[in-house]
DOMARMI-694837 format. One record per residue: z, x, y of N, C-alpha, C in turn; residue in one letter. Coordinates in Angstrom, 1 decimal, decimal comma. Example, Ala and Ser with C-alpha at 12.3 -4.5 7.8 and 13.67 -1.06 7.14 Angstrom:
BEGIN
[[7,8; 13,2; -5,7]; [7,8; 12,3; -4,5]; [7,8; 13,2; -3,3]; 'a']
[[7,1; 12,8; -2,2]; [7,1; 13,7; -1,1]; [7,9; 12,9; 0,0]; 's']
// end
This chain:
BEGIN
[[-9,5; -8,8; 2,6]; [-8,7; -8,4; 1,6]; [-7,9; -7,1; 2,0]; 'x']
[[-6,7; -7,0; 2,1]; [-6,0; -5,8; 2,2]; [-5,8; -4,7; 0,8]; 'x']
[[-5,9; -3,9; 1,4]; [-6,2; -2,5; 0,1]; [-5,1; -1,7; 0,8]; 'x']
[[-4,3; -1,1; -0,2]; [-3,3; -0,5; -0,2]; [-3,4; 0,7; -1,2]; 'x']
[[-3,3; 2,1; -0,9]; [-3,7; 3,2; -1,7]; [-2,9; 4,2; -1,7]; 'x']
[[-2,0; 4,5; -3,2]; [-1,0; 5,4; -3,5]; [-1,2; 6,5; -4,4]; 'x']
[[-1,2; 7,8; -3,6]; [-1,3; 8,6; -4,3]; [0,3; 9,6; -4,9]; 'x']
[[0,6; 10,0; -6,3]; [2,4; 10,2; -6,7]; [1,7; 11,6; -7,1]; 'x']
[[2,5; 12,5; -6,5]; [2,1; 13,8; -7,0]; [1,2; 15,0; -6,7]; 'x']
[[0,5; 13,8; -5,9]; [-0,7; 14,8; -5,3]; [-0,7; 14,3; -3,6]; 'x']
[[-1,5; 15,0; -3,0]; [-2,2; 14,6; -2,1]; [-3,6; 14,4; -2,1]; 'x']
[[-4,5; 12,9; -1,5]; [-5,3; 12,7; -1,8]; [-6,4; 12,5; -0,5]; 'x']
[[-7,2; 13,2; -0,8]; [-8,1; 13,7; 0,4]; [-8,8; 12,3; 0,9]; 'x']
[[-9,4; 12,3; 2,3]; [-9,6; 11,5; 3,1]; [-10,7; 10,4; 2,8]; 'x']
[[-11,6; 11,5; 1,9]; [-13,1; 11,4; 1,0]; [-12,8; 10,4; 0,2]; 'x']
[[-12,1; 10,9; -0,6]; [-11,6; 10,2; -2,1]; [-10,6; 8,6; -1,7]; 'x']
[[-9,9; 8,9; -0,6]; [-9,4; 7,1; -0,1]; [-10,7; 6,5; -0,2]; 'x']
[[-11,5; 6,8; 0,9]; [-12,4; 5,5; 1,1]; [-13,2; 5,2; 0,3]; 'x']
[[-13,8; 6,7; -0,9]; [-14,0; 6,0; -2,0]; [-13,9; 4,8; -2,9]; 'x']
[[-12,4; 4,8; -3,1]; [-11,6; 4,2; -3,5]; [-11,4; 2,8; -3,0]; 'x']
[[-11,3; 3,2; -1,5]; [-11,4; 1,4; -1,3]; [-13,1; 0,9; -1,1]; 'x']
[[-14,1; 1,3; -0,8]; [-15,5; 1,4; -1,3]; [-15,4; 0,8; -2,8]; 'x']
[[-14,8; 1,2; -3,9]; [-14,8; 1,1; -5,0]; [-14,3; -0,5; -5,2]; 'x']
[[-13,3; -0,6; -4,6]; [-12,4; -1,9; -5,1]; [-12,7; -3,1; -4,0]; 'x']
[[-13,5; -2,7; -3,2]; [-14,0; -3,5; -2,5]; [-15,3; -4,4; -3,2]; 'x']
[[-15,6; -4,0; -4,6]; [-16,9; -4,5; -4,6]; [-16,2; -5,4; -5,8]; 'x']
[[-15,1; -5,7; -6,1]; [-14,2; -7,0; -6,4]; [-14,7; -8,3; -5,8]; 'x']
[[-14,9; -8,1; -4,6]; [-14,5; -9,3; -3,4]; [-16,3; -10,1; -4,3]; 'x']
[[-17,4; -9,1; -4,9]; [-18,9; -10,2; -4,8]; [-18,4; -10,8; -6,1]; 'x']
[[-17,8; -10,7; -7,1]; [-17,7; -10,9; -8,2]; [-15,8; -12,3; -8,0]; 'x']
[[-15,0; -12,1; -6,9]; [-14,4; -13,3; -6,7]; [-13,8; -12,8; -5,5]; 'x']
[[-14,2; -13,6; -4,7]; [-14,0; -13,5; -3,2]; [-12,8; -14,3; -2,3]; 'x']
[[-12,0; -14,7; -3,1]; [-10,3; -15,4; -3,0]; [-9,3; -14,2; -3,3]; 'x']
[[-9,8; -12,9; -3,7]; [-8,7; -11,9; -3,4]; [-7,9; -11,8; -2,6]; 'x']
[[-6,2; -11,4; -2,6]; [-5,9; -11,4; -1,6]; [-5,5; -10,1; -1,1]; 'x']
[[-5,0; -9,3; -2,3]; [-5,2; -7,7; -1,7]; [-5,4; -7,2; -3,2]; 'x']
[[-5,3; -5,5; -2,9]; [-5,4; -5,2; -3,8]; [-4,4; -3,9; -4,0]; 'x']
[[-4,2; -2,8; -5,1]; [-3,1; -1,7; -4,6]; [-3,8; -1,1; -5,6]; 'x']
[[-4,0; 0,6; -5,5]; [-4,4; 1,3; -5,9]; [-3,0; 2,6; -6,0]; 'x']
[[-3,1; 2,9; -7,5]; [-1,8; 3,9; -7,8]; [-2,4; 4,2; -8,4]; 'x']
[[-2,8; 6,2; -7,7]; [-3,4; 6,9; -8,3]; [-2,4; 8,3; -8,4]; 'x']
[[-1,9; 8,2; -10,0]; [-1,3; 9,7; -10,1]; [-1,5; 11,1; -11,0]; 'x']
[[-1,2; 12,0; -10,7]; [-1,7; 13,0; -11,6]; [-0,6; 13,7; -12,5]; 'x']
[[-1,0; 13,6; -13,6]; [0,2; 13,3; -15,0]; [0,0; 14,6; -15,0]; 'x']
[[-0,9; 15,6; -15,4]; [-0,6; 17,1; -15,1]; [-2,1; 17,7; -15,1]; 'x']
[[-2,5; 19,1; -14,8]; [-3,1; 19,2; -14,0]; [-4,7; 19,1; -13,9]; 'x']
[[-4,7; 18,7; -15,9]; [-5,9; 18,3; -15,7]; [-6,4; 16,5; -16,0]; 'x']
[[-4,9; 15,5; -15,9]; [-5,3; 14,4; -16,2]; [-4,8; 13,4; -14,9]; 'x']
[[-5,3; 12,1; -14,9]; [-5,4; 11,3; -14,0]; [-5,0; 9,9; -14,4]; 'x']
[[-3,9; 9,2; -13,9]; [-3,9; 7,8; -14,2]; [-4,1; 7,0; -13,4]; 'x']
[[-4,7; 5,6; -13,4]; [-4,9; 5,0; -12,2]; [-4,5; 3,7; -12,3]; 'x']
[[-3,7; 2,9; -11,6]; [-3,0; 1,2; -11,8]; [-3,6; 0,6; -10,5]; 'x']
[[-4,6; -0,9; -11,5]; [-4,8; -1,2; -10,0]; [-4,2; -2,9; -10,1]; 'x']
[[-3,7; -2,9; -9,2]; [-2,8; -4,5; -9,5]; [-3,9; -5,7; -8,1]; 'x']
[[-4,2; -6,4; -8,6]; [-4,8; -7,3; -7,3]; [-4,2; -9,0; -7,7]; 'x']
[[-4,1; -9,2; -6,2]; [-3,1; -10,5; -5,9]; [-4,3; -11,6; -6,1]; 'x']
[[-4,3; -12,6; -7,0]; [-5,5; -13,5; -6,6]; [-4,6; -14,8; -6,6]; 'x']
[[-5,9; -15,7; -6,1]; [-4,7; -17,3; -6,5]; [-4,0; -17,4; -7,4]; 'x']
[[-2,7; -17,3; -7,3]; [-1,9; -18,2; -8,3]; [-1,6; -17,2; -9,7]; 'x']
[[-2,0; -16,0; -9,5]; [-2,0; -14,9; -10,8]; [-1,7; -13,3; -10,2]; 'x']
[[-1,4; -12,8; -10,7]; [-1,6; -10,9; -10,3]; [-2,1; -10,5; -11,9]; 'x']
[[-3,2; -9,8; -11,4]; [-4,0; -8,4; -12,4]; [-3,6; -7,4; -12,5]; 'x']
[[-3,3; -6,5; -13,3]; [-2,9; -5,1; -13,9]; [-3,9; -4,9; -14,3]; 'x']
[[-4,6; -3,9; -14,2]; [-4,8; -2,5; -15,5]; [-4,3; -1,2; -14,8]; 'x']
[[-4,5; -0,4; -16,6]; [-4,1; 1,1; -16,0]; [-5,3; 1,9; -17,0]; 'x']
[[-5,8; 2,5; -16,0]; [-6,7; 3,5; -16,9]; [-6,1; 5,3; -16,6]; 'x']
[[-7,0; 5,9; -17,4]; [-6,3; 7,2; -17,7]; [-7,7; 8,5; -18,1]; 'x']
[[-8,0; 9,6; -17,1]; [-8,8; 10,2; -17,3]; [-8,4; 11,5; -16,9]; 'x']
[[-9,7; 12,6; -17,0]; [-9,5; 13,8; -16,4]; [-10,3; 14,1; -15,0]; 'x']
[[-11,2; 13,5; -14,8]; [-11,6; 13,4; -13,5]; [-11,0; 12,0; -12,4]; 'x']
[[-10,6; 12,2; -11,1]; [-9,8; 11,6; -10,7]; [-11,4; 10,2; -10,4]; 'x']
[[-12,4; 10,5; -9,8]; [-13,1; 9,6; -9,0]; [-13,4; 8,8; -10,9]; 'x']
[[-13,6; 9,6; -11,7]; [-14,1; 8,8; -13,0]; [-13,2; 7,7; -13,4]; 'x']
[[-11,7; 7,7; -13,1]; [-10,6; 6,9; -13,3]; [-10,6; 6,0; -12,7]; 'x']
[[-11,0; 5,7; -11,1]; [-10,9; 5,4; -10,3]; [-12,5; 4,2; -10,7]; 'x']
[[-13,5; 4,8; -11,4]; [-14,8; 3,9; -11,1]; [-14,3; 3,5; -12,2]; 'x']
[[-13,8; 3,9; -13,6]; [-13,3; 3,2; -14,9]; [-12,2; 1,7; -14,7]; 'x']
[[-11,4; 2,2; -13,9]; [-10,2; 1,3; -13,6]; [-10,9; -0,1; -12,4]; 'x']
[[-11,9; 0,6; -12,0]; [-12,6; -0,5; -11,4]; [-13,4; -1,8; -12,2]; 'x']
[[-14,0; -1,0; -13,2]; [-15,0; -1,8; -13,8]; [-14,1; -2,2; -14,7]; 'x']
[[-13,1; -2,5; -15,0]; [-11,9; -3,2; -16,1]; [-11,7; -4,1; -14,9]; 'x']
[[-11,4; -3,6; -13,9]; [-10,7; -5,0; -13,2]; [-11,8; -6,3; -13,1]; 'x']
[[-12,9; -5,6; -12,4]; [-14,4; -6,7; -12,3]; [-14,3; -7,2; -13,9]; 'x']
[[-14,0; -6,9; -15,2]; [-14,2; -8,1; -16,1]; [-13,2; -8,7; -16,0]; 'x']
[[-11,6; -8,3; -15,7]; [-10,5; -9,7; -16,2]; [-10,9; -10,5; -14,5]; 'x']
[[-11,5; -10,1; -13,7]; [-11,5; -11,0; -12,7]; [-12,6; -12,2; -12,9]; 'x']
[[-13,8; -11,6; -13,4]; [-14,9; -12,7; -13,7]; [-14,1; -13,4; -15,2]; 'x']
[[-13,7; -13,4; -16,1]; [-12,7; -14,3; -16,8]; [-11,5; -15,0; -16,4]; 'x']
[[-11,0; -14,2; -15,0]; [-10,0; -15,1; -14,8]; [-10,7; -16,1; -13,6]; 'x']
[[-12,0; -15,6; -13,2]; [-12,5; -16,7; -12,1]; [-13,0; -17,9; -13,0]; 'x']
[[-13,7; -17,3; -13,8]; [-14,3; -18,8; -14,9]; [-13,0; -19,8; -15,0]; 'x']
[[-11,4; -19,4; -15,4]; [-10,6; -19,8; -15,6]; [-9,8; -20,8; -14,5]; 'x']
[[-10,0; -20,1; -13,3]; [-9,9; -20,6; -12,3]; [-10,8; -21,9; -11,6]; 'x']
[[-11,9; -22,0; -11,7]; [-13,0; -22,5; -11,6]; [-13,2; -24,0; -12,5]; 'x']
[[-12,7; -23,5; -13,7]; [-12,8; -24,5; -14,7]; [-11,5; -25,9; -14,3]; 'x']
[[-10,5; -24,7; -14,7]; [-9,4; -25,8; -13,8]; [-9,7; -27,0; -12,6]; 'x']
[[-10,0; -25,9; -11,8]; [-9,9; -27,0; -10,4]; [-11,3; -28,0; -10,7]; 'x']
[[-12,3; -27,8; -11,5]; [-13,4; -28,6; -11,7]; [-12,7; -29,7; -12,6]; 'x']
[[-11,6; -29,7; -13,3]; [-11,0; -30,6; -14,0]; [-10,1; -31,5; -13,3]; 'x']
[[-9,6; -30,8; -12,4]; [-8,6; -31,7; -11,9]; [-9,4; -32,8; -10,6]; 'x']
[[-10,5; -32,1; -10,0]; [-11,6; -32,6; -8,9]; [-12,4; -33,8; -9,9]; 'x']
[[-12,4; -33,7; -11,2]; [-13,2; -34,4; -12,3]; [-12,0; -36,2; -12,3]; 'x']
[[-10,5; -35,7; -12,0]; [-10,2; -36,5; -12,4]; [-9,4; -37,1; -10,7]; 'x']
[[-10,1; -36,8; -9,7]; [-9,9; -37,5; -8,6]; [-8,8; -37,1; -8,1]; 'x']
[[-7,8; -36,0; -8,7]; [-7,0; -34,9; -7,6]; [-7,3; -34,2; -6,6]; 'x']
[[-6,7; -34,4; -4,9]; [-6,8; -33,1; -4,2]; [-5,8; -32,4; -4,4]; 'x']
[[-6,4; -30,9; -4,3]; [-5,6; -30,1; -4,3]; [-5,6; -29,6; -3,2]; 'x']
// end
């Protein structure tokens, strides 16, 4: 999976990247057809934090945006939103192709 990490306004320490992709790396156990991911982390002013994380999967892109005062809290918040629309959109995913394999299509 390719991880892509933007920081608007600040500079973001070396620590806190790999965090970050540490963080959104643990996508891949929960649906492992990711194909990247992008991390947009900005600082709205000086004591708040917003975070967009967009990830490419089969045939769909995910958004959220979350919004805190700690930057690493944004960052594990905006994580754990994405792990639920991914296990929803993997059931979704899953279900499909089990229907279409049900009725003797390759895909």
């Amino acid at each position: 999976m390719k991880v892509l990490i933007t920081a608007r306004h600040f500079t973001i320490s070396e620590e806190t990247r790999l965090y970050a992709e540490n963080e959104i790396k643990q996508i891949l156990k929960i649906f492992d057809r990711v194909i990247s991911a992008h991390i947009i982390l900005e600082k709205i002013k000086d004591y708040e934090y917003n975070a967009q994380i967009i990830v490419q999967a089969p045939l769909k892109t995910l958004t959220i945006r979350e919004k805190d005062e700690e930057l690493l809290k944004t960052i594990d918040l905006g994580v754990e939103k994405m792990k639920r629309q991914l296990q929803k959109y993997k059931a979704q995913f899953e279900s499909k192709h089990e229907r279409i394999n049900d009725q003797g299509i390759d895909t």
